[in-house]
DSSP file (Angstrom, degrees, kcal/mol; ACC not computed):
  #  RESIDUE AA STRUCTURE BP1 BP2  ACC     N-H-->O    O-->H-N    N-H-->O    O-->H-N    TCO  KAPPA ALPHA  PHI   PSI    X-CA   Y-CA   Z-CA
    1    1 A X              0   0    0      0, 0.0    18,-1.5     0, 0.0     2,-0.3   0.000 360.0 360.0 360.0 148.4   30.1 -129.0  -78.2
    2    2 A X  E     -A   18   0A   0     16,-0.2     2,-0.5    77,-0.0    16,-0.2  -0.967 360.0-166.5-126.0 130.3   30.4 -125.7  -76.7
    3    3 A X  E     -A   17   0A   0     14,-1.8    14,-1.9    -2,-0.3     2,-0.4  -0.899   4.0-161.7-146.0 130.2   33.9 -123.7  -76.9
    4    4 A X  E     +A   16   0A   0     -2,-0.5     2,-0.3    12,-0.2    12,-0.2  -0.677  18.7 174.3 -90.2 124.5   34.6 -120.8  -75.0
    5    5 A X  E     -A   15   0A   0     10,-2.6    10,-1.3    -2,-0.4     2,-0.5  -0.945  25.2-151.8-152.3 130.0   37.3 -118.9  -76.2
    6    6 A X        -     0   0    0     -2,-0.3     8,-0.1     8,-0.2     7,-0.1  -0.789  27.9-132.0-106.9 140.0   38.9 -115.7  -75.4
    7    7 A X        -     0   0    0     -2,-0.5     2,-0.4     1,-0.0    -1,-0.1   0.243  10.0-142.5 -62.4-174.8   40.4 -113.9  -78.1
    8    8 A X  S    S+     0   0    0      1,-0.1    58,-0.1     4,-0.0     3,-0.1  -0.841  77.0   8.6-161.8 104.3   44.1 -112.3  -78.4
    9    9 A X  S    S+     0   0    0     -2,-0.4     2,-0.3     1,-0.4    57,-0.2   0.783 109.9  96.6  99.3  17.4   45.4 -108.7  -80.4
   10   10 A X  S    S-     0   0    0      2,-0.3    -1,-0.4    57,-0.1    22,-0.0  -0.928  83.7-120.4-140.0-176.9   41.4 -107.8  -81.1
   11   11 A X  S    S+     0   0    0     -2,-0.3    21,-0.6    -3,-0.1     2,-0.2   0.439  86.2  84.3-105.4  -6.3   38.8 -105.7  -79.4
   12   12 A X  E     - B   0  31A   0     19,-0.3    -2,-0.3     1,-0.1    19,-0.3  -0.680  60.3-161.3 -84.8 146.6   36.0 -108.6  -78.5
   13   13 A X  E     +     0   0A   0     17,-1.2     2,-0.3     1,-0.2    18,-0.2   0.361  60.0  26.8-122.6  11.3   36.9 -110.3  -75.4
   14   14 A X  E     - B   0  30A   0     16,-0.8    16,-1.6    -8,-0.1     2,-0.4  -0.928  56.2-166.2-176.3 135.6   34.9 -113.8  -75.2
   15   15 A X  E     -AB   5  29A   0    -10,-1.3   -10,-2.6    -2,-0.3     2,-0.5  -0.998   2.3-166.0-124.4 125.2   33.5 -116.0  -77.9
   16   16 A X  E     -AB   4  28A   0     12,-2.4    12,-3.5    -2,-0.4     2,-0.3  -0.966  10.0-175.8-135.9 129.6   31.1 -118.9  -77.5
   17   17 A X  E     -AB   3  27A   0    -14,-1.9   -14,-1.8    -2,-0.5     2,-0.4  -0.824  12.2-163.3-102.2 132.4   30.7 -121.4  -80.4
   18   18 A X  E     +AB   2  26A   0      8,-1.4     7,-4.0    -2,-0.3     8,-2.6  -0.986  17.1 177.6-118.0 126.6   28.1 -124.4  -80.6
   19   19 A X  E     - B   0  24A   0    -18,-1.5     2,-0.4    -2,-0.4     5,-0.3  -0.959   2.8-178.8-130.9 142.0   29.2 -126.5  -83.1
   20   20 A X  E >   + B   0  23A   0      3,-2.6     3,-2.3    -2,-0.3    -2,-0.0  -0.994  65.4   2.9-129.7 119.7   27.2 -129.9  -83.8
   21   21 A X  T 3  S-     0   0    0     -2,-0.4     3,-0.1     1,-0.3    -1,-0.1   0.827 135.0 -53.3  83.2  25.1   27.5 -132.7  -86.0
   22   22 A X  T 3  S+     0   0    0      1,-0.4    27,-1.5    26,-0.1    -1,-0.3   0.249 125.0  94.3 107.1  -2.7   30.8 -131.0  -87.3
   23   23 A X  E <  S-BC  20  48A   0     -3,-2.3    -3,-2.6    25,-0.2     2,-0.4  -0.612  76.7-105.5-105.9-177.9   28.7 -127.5  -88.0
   24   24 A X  E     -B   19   0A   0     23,-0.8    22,-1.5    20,-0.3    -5,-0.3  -0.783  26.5-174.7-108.1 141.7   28.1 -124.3  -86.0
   25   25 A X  E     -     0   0A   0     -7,-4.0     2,-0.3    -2,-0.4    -6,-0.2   0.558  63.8 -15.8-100.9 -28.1   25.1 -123.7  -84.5
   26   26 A X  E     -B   18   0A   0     -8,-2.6    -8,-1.4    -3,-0.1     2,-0.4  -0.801  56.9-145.0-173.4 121.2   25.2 -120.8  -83.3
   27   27 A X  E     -B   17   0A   0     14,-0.3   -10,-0.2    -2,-0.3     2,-0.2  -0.925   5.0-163.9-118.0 114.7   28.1 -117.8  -82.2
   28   28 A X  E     -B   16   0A   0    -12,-3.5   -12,-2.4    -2,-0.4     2,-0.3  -0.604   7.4-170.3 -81.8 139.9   28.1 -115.4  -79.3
   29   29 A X  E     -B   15   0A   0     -2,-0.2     2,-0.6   -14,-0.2   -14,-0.2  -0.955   7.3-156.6-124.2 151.1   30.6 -112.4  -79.6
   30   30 A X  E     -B   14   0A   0    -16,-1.6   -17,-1.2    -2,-0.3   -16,-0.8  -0.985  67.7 -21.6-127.3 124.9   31.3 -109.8  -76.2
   31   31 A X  E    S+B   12   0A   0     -2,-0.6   -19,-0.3   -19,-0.3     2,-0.1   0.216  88.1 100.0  76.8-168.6   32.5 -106.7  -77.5
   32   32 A X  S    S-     0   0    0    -21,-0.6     2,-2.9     1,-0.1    -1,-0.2  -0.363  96.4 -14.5  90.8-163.2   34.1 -105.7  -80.6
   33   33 A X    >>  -     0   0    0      1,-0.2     3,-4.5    -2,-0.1     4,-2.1  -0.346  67.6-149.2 -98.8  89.3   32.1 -104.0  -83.6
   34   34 A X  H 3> S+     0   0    0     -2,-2.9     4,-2.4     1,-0.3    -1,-0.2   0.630  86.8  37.3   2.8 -83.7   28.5 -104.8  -82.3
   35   35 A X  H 3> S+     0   0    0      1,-0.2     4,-0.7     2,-0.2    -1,-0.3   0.564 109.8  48.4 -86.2   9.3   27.2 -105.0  -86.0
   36   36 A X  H <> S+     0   0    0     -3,-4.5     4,-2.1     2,-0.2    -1,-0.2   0.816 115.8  48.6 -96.0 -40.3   29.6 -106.6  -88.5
   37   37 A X  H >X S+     0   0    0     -4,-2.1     4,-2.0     2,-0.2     3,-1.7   0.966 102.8  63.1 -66.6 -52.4   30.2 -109.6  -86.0
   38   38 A X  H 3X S+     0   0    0     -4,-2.4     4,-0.6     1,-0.4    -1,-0.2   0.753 112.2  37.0 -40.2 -57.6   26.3 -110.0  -85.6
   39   39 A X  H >X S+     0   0    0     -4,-0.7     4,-2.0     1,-0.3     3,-1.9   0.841 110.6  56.9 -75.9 -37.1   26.3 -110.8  -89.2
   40   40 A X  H XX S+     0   0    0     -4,-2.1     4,-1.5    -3,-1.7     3,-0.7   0.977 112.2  50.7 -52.9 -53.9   29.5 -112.7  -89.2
   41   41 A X  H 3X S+     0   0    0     -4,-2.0     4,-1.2     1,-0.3   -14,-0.3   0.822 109.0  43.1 -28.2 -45.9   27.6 -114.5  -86.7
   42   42 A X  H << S+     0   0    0     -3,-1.9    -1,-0.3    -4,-0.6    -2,-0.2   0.742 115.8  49.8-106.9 -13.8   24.5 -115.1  -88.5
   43   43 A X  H << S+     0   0    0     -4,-2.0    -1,-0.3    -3,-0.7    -2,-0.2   0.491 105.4  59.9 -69.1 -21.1   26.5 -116.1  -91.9
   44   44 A X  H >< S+     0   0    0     -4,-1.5     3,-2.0    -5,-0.2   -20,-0.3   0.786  84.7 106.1 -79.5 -48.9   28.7 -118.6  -89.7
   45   45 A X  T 3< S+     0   0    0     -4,-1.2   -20,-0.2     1,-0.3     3,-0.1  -0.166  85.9   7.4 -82.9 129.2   25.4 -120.6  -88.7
   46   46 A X  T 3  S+     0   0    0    -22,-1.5    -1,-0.3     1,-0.2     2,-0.2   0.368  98.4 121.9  83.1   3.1   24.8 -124.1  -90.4
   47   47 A X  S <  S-     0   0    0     -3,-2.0   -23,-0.8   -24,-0.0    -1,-0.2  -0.324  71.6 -96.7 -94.0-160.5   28.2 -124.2  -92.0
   48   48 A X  B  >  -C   23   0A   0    -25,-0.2     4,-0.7    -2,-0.2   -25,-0.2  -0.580  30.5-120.0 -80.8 163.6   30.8 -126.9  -91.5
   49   49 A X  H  > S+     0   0    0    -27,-1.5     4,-2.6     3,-0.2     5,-0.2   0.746 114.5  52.3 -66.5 -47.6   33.6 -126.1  -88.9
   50   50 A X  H  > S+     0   0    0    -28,-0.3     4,-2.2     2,-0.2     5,-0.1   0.938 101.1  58.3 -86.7 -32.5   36.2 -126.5  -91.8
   51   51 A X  H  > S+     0   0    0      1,-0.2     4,-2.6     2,-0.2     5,-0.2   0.968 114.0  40.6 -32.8 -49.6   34.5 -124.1  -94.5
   52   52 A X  H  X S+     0   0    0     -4,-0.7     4,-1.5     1,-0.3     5,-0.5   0.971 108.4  49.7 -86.7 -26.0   34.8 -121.6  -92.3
   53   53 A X  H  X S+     0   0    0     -4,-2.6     4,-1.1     2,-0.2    -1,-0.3   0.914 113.6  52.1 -70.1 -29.2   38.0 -121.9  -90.6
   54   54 A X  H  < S+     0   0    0     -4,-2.2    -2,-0.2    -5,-0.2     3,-0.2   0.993 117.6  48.6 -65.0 -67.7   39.4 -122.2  -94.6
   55   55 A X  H  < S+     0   0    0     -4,-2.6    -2,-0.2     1,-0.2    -1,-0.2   0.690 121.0  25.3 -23.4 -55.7   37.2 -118.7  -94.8
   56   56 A X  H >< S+     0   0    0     -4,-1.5     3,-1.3    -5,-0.2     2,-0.5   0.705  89.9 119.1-106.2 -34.5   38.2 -116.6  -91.9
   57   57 A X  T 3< S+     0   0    0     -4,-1.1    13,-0.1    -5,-0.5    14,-0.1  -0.375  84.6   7.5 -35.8  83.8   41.6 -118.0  -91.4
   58   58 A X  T 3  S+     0   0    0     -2,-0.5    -1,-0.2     1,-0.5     2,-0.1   0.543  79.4 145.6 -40.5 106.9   44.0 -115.4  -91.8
   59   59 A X    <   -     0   0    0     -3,-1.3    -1,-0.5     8,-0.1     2,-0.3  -0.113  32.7-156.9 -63.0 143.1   41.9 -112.3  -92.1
   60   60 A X        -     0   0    0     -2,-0.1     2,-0.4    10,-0.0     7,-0.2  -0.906  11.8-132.7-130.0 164.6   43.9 -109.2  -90.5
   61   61 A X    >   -     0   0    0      5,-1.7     3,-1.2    -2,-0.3     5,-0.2  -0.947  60.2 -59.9-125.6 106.3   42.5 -106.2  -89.3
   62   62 A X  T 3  S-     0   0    0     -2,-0.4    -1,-0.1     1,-0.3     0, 0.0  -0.308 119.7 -16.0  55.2-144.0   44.2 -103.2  -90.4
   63   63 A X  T 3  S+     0   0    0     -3,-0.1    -1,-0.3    -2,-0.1     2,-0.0   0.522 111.1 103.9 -55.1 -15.5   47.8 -103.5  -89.1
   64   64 A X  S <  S-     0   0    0     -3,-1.2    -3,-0.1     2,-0.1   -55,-0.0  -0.323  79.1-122.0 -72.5 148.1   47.3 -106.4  -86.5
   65   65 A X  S    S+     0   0    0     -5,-0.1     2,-0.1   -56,-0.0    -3,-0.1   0.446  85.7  36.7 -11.7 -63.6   48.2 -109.2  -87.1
   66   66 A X        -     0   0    0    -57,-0.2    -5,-1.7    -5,-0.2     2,-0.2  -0.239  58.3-149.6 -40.2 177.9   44.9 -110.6  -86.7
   67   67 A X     >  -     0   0    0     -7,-0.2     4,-2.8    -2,-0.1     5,-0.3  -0.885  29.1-102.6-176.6 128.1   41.7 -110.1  -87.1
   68   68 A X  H  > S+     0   0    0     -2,-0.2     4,-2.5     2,-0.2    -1,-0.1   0.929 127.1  40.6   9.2 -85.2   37.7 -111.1  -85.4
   69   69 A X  H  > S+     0   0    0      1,-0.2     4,-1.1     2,-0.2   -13,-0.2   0.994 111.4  56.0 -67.7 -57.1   37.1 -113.5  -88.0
   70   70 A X  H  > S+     0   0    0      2,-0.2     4,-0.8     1,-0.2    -2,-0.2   0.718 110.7  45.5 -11.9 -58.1   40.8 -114.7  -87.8
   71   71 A X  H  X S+     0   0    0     -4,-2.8     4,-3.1     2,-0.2     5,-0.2   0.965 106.2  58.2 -57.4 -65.2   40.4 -115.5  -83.8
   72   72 A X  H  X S+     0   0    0     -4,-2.5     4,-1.9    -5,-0.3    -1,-0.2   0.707 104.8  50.0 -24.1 -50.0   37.2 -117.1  -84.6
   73   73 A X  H >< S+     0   0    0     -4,-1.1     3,-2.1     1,-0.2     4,-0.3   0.905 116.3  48.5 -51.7 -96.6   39.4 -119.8  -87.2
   74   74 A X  H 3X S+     0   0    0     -4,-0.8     4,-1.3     1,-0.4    -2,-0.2   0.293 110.4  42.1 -94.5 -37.5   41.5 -120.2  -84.4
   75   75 A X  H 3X S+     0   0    0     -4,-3.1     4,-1.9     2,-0.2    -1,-0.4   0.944 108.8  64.8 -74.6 -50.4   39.0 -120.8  -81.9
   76   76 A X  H <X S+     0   0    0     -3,-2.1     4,-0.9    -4,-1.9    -2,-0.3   0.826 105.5  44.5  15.7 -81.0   37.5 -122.9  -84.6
   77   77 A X  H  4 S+     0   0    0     -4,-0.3     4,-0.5     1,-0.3     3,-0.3   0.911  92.9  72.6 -80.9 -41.3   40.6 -125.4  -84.4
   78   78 A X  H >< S+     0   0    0     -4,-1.3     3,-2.7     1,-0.3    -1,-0.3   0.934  98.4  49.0 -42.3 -52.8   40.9 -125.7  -81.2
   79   79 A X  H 3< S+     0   0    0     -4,-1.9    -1,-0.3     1,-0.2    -2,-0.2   0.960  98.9  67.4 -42.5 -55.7   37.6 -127.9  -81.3
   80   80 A X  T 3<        0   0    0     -4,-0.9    -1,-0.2    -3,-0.3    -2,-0.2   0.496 360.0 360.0 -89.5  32.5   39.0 -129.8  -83.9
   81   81 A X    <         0   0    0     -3,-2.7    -1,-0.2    -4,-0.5    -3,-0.2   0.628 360.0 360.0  90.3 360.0   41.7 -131.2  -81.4
């Protein structure tokens, strides 16, 4: 499954998730800060969909509200219906 998801209240503007067989395969980030997502990215790959949304799930950034990794949970759930 592939889910395209644009974020809300953070500075990356597009996410694409492959999640398989109830894990992530693999996460594309557009914009935001280039090298902490990379690695969020590359720490994200092969775990379950529900680790990580219990992980990143709400994370703020600075004063927001929100947060990268937050959106990410949130995009996350959306897969799971």
């Amino acid at each position: 499954m592939t889910i395209q998801y644009t974020p809300r209240g953070v500075c990356s503007r597009a996410f694409t998730i492959q999640v398989e067989d109830g894990a992530i395969r693999s996460v594309q980030i557009v914009g935001g800060c280039d090298g902490n997502l990379k690695g969020i990215s590359s720490l994200l790959r092969g775990m379950p969909v529900d680790e990580a949304i219990r992980r990143l799930e709400g994370i703020r950034c600075g004063g927001k509200p929100t947060s990268c990794p937050d959106q990410i949970a949130q995009a996350l759930k959306t897969a799971q219906g």
